[in-house]
PDB file of N, CA, C and O in Angstrom:
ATOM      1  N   UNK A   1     112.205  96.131 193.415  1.00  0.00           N
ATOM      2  CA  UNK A   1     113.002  95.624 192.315  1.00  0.00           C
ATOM      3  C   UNK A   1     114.318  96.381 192.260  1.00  0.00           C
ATOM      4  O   UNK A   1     114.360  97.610 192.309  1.00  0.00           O
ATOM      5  N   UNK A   2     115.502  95.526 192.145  1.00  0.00           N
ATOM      6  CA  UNK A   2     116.503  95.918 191.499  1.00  0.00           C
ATOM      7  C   UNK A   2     117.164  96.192 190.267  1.00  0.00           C
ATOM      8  O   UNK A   2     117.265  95.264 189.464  1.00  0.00           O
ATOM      9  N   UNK A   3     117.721  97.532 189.927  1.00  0.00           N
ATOM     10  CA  UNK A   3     118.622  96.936 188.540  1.00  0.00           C
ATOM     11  C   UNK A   3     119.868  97.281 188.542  1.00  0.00           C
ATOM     12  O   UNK A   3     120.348  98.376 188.838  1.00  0.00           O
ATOM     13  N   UNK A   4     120.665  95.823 188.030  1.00  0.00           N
ATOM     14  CA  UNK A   4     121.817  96.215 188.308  1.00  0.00           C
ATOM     15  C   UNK A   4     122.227  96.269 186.750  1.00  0.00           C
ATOM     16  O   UNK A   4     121.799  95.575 185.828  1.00  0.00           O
ATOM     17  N   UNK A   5     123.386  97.517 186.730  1.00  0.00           N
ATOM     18  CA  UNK A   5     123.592  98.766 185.841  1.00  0.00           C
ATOM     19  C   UNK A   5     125.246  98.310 185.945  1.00  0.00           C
ATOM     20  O   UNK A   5     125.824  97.773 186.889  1.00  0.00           O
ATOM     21  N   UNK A   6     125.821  98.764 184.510  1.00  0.00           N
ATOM     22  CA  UNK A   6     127.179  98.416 184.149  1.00  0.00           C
ATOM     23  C   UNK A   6     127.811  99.276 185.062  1.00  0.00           C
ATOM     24  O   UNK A   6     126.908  99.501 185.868  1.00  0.00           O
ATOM     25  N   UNK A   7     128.828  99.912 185.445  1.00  0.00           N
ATOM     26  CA  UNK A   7     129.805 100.408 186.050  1.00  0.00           C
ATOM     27  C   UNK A   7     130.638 101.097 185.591  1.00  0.00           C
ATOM     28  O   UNK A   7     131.336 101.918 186.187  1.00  0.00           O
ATOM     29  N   UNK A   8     130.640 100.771 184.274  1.00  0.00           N
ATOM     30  CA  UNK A   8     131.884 101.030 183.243  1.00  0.00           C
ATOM     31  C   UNK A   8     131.476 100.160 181.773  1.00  0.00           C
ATOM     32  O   UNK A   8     130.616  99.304 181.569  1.00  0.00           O
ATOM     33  N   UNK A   9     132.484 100.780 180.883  1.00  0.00           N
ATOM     34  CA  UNK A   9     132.359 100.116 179.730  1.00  0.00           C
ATOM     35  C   UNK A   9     133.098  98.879 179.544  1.00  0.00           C
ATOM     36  O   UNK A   9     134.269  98.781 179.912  1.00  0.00           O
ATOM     37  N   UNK A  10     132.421  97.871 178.951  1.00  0.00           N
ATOM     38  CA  UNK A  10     133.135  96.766 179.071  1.00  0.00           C
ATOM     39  C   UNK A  10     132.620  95.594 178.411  1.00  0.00           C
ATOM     40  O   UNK A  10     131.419  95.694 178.159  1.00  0.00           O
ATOM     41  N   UNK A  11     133.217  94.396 178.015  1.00  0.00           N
ATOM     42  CA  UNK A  11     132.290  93.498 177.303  1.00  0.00           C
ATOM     43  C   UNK A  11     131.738  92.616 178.484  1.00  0.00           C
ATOM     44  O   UNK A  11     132.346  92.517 179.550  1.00  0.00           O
ATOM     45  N   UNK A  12     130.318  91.864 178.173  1.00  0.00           N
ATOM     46  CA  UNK A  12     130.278  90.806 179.082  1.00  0.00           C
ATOM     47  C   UNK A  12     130.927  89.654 178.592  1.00  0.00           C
ATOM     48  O   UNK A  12     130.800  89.179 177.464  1.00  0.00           O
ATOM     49  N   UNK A  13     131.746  89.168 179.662  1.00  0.00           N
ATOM     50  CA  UNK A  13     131.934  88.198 179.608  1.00  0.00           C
ATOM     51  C   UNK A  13     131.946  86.545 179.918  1.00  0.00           C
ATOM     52  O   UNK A  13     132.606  85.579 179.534  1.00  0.00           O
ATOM     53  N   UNK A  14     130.872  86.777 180.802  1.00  0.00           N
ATOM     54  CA  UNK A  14     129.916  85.420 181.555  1.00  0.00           C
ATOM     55  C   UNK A  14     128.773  85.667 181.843  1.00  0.00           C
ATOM     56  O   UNK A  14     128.609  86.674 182.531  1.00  0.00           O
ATOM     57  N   UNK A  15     127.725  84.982 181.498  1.00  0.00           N
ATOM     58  CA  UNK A  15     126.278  85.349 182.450  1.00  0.00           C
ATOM     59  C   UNK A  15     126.103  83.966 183.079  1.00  0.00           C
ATOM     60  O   UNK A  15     126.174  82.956 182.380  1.00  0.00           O
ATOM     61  N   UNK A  16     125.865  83.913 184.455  1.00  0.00           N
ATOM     62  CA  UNK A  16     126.020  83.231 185.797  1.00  0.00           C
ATOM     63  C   UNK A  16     124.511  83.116 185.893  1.00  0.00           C
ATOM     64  O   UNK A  16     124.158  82.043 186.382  1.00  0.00           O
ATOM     65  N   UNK A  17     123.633  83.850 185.591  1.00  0.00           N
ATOM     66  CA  UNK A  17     122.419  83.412 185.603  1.00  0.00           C
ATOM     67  C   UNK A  17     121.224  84.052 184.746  1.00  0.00           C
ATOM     68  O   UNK A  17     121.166  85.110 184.118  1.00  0.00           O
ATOM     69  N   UNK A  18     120.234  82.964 184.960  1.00  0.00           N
ATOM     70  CA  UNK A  18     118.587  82.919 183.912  1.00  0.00           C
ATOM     71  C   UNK A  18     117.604  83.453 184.475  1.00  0.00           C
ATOM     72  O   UNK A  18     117.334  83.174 185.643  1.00  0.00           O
ATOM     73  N   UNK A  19     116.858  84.349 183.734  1.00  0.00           N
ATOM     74  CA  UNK A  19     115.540  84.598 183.686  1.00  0.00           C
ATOM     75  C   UNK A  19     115.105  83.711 185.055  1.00  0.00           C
ATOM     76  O   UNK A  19     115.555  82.574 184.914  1.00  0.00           O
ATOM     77  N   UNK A  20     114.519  83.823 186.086  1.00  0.00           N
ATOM     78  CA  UNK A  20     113.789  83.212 186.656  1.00  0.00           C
ATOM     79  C   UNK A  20     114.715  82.221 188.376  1.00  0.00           C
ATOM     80  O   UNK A  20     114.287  81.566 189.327  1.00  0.00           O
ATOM     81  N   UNK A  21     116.088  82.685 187.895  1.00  0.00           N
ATOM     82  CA  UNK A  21     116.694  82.036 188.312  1.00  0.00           C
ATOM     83  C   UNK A  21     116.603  82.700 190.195  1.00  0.00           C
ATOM     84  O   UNK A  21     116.128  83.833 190.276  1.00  0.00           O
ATOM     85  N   UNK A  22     116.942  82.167 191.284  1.00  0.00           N
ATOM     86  CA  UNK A  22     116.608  82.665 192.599  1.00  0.00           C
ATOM     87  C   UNK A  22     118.174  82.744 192.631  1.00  0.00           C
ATOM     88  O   UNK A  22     118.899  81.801 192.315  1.00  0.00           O
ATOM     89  N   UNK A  23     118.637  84.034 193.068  1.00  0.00           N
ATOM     90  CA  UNK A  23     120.022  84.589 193.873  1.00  0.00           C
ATOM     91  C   UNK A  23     119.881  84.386 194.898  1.00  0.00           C
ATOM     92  O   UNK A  23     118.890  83.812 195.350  1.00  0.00           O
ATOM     93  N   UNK A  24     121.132  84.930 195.759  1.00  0.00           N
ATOM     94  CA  UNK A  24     121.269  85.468 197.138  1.00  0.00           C
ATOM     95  C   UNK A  24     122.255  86.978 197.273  1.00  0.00           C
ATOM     96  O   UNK A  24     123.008  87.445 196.419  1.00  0.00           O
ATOM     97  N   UNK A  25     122.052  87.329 198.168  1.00  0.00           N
ATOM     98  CA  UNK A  25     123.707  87.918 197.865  1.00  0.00           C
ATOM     99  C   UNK A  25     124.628  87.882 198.338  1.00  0.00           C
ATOM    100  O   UNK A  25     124.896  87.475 199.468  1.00  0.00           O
ATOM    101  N   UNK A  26     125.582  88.497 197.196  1.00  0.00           N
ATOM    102  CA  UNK A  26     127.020  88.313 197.131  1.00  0.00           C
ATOM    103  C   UNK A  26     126.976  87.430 195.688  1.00  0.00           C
ATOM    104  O   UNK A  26     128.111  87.360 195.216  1.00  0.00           O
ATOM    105  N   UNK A  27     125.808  86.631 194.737  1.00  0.00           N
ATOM    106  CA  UNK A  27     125.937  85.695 193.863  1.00  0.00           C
ATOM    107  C   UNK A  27     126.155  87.135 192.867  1.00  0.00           C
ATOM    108  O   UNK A  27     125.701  88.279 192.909  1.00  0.00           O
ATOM    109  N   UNK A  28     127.583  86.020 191.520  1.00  0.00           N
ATOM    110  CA  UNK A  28     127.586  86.942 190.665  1.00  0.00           C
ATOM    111  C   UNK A  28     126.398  86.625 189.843  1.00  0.00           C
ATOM    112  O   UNK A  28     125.684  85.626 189.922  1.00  0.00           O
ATOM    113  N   UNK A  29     126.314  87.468 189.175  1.00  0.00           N
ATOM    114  CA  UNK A  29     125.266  87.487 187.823  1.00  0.00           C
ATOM    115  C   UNK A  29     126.260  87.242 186.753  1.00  0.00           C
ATOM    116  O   UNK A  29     126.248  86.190 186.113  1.00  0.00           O
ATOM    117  N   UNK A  30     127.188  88.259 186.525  1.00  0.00           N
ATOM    118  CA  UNK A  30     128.028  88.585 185.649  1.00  0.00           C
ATOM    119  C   UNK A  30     129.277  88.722 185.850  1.00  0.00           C
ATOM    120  O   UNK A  30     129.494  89.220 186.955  1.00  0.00           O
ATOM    121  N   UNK A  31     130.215  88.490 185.244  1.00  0.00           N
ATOM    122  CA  UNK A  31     131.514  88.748 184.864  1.00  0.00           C
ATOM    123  C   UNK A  31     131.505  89.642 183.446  1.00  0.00           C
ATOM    124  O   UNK A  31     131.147  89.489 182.278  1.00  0.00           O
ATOM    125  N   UNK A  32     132.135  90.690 184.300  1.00  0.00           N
ATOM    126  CA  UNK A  32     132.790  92.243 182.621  1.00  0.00           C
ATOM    127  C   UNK A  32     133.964  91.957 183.080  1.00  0.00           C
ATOM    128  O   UNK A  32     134.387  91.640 184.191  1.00  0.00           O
ATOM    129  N   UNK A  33     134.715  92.214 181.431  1.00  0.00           N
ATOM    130  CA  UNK A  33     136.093  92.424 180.867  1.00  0.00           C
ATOM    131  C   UNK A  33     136.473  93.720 180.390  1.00  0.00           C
ATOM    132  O   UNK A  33     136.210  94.220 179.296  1.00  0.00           O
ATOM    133  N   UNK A  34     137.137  94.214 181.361  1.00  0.00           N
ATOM    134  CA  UNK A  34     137.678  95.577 180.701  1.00  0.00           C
ATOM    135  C   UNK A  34     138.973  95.549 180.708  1.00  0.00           C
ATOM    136  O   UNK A  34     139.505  94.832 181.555  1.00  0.00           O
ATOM    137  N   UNK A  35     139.597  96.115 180.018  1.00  0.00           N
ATOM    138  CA  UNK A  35     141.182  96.224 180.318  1.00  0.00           C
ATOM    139  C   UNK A  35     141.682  95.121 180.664  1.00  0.00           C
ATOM    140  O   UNK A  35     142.367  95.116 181.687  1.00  0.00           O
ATOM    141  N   UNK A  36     141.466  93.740 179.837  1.00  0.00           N
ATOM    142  CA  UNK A  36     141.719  92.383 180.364  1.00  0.00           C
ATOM    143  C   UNK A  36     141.839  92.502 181.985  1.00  0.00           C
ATOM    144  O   UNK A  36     142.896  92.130 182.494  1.00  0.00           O
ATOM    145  N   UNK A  37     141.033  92.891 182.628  1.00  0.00           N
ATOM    146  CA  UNK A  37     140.567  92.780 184.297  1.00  0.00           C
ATOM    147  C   UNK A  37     139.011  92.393 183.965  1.00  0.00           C
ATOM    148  O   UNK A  37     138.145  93.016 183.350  1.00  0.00           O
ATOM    149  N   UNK A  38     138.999  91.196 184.574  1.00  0.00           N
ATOM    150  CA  UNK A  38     137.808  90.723 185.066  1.00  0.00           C
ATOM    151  C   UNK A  38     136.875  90.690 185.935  1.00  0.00           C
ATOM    152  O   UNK A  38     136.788  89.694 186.653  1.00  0.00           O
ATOM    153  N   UNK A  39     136.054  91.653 186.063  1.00  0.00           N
ATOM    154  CA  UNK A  39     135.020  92.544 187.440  1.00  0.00           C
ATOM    155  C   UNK A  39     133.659  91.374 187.402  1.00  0.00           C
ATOM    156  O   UNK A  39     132.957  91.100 186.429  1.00  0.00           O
ATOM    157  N   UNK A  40     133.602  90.980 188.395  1.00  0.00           N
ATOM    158  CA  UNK A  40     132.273  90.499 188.909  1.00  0.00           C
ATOM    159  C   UNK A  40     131.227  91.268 189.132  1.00  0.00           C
ATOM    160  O   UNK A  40     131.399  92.274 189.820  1.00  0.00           O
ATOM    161  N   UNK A  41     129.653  90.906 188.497  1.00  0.00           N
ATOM    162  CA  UNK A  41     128.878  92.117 189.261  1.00  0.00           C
ATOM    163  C   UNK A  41     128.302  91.263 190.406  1.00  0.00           C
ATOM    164  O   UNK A  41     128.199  90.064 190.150  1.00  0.00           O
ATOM    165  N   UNK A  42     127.852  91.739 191.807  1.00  0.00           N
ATOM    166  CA  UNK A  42     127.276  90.780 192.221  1.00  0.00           C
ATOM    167  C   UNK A  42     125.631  91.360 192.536  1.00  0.00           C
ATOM    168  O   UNK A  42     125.341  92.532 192.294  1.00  0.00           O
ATOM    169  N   UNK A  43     124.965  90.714 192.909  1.00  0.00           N
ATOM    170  CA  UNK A  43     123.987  90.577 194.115  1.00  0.00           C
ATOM    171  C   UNK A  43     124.151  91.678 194.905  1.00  0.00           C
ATOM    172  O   UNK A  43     125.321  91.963 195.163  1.00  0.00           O
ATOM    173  N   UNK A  44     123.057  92.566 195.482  1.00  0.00           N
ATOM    174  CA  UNK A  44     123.212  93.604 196.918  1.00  0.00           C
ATOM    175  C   UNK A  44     122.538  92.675 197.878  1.00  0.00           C
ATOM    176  O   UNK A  44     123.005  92.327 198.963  1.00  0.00           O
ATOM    177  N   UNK A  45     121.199  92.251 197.282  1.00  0.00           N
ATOM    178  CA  UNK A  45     119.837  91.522 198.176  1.00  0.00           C
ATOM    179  C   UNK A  45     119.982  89.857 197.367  1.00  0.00           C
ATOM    180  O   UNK A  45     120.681  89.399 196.464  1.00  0.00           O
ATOM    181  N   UNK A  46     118.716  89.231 198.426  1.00  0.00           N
ATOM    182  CA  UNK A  46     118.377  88.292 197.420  1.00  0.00           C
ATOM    183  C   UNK A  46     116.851  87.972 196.658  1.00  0.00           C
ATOM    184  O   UNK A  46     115.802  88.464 197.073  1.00  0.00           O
ATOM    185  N   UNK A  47     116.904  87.421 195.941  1.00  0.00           N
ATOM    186  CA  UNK A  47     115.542  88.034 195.035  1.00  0.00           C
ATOM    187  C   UNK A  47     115.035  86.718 193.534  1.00  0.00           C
ATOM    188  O   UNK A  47     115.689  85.680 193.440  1.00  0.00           O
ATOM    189  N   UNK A  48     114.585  86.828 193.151  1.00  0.00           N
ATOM    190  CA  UNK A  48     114.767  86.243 191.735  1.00  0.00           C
ATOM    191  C   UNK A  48     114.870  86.732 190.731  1.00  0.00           C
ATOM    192  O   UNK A  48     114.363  87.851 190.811  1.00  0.00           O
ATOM    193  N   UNK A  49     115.450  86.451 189.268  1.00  0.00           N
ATOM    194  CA  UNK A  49     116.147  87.312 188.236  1.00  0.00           C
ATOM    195  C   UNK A  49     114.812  87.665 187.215  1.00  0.00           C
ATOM    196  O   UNK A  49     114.490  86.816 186.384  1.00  0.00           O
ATOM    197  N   UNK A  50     114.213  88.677 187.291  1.00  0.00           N
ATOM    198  CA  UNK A  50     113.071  88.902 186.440  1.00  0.00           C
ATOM    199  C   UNK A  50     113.630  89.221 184.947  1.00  0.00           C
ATOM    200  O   UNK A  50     112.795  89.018 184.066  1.00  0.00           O
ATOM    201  N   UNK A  51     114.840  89.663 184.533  1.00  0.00           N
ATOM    202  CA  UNK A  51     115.262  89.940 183.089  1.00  0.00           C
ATOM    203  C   UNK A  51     116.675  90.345 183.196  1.00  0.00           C
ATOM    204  O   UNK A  51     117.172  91.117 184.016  1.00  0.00           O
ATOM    205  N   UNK A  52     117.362  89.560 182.031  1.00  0.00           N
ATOM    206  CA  UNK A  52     118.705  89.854 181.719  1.00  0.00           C
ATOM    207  C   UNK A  52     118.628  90.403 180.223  1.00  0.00           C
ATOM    208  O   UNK A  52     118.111  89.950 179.201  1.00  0.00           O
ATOM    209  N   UNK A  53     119.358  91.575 180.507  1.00  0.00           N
ATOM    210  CA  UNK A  53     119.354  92.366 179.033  1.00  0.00           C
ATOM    211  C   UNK A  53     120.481  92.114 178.036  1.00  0.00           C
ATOM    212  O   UNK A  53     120.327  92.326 176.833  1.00  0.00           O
ATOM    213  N   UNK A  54     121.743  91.606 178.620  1.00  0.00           N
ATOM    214  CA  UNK A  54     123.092  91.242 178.035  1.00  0.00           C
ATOM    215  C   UNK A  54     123.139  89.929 177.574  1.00  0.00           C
ATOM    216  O   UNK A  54     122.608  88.898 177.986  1.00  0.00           O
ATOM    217  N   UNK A  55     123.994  90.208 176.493  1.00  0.00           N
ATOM    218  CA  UNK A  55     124.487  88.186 176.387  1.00  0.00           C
ATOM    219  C   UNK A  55     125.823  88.179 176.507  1.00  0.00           C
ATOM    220  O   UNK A  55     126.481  89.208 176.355  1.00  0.00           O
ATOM    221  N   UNK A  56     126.114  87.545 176.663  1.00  0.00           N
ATOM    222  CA  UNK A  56     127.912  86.979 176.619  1.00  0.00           C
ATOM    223  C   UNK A  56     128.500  87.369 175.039  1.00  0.00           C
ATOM    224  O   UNK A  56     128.133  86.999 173.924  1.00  0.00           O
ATOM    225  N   UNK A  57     129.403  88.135 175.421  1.00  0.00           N
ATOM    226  CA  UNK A  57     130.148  88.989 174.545  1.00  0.00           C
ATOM    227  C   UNK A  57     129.575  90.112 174.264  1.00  0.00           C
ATOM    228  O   UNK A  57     130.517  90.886 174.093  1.00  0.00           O
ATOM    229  N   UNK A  58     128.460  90.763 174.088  1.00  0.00           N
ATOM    230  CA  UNK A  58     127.758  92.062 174.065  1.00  0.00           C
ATOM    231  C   UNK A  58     129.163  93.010 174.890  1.00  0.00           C
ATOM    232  O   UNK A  58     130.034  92.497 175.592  1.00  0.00           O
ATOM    233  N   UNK A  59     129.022  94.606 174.512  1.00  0.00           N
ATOM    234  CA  UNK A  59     129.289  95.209 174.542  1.00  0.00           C
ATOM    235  C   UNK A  59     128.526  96.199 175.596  1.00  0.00           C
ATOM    236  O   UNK A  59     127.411  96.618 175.286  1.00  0.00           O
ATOM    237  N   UNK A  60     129.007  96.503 176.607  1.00  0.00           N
ATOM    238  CA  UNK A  60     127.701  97.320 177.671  1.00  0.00           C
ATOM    239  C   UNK A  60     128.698  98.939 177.748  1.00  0.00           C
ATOM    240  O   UNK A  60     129.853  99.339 177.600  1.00  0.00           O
ATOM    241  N   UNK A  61     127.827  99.257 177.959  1.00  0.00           N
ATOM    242  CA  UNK A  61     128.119 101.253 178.178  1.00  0.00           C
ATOM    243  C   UNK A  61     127.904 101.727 180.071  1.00  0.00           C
ATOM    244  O   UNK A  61     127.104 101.362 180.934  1.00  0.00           O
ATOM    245  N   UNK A  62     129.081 102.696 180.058  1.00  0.00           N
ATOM    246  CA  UNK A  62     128.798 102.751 181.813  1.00  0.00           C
ATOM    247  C   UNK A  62     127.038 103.155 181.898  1.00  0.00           C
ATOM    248  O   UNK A  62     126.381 103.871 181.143  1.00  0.00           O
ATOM    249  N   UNK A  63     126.602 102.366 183.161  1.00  0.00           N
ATOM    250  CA  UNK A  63     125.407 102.634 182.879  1.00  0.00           C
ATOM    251  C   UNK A  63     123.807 101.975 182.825  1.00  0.00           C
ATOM    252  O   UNK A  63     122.822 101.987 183.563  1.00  0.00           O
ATOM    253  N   UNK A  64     124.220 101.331 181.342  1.00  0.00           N
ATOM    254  CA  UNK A  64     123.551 100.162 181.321  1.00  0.00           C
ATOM    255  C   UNK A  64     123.073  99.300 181.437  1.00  0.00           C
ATOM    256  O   UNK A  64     123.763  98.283 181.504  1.00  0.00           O
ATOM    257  N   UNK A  65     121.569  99.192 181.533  1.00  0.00           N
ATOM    258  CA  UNK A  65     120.817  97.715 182.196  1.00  0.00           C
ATOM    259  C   UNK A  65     121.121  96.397 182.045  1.00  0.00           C
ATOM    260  O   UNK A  65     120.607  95.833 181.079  1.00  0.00           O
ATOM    261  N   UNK A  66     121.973  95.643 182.905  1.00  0.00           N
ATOM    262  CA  UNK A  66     122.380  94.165 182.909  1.00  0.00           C
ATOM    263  C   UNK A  66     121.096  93.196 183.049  1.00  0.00           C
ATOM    264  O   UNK A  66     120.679  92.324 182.287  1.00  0.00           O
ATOM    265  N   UNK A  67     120.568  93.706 184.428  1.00  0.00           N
ATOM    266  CA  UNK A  67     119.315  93.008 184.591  1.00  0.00           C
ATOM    267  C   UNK A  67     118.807  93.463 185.792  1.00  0.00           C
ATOM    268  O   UNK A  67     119.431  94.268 186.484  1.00  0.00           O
ATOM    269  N   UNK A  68     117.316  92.848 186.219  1.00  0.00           N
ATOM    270  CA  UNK A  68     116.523  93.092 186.909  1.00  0.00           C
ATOM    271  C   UNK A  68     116.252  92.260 187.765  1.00  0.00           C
ATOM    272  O   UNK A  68     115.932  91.099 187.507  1.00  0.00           O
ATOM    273  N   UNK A  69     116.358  92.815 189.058  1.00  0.00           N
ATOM    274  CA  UNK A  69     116.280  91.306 190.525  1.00  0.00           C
ATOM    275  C   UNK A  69     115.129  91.760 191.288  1.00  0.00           C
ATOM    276  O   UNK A  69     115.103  92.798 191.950  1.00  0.00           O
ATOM    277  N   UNK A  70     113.855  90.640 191.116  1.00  0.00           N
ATOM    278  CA  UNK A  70     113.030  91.155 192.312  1.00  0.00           C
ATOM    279  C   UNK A  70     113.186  90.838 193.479  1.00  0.00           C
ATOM    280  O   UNK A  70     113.704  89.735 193.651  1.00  0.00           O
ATOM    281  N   UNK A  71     112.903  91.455 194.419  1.00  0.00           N
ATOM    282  CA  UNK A  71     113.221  90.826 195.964  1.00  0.00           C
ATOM    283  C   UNK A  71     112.090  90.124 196.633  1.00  0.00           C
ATOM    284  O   UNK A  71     112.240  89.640 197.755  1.00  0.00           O
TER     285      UNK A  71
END
């Protein structure tokens, strides 16, 4: 299992995918807004999305659990 973890502080500002949903990689999950710059998180592996902890507009801390990808 993966978790992919904020980077920085920042709001979310898109979630690209659901609970259950099958990635690949390189797929974003997320789009953060910091410093009106818009960072993609992506994918390392591919896997399916066992839990997203953020919603769109939430507030994340460097760090922080976005979500969980099983492989």
């Amino acid at each position: 299992m993966a978790e992919i973890r904020a980077e920085m502080v920042a709001n979310v500002f898109k979630v690209n995918a659901a609970e259950g949903d099958r990635v690949d990689e390189g797929d974003t999950l997320f789009v953060l807004e910091s410093m009106k710059m818009e960072v993609p998180v992506q994918v390392e592996d591919p896997g399916r999305v066992i839990s997203i902890q953020v919603d769109e507009g939430d507030v994340v801390q460097e760090g922080d659990l976005l979500a969980v990808v099983e492989s």
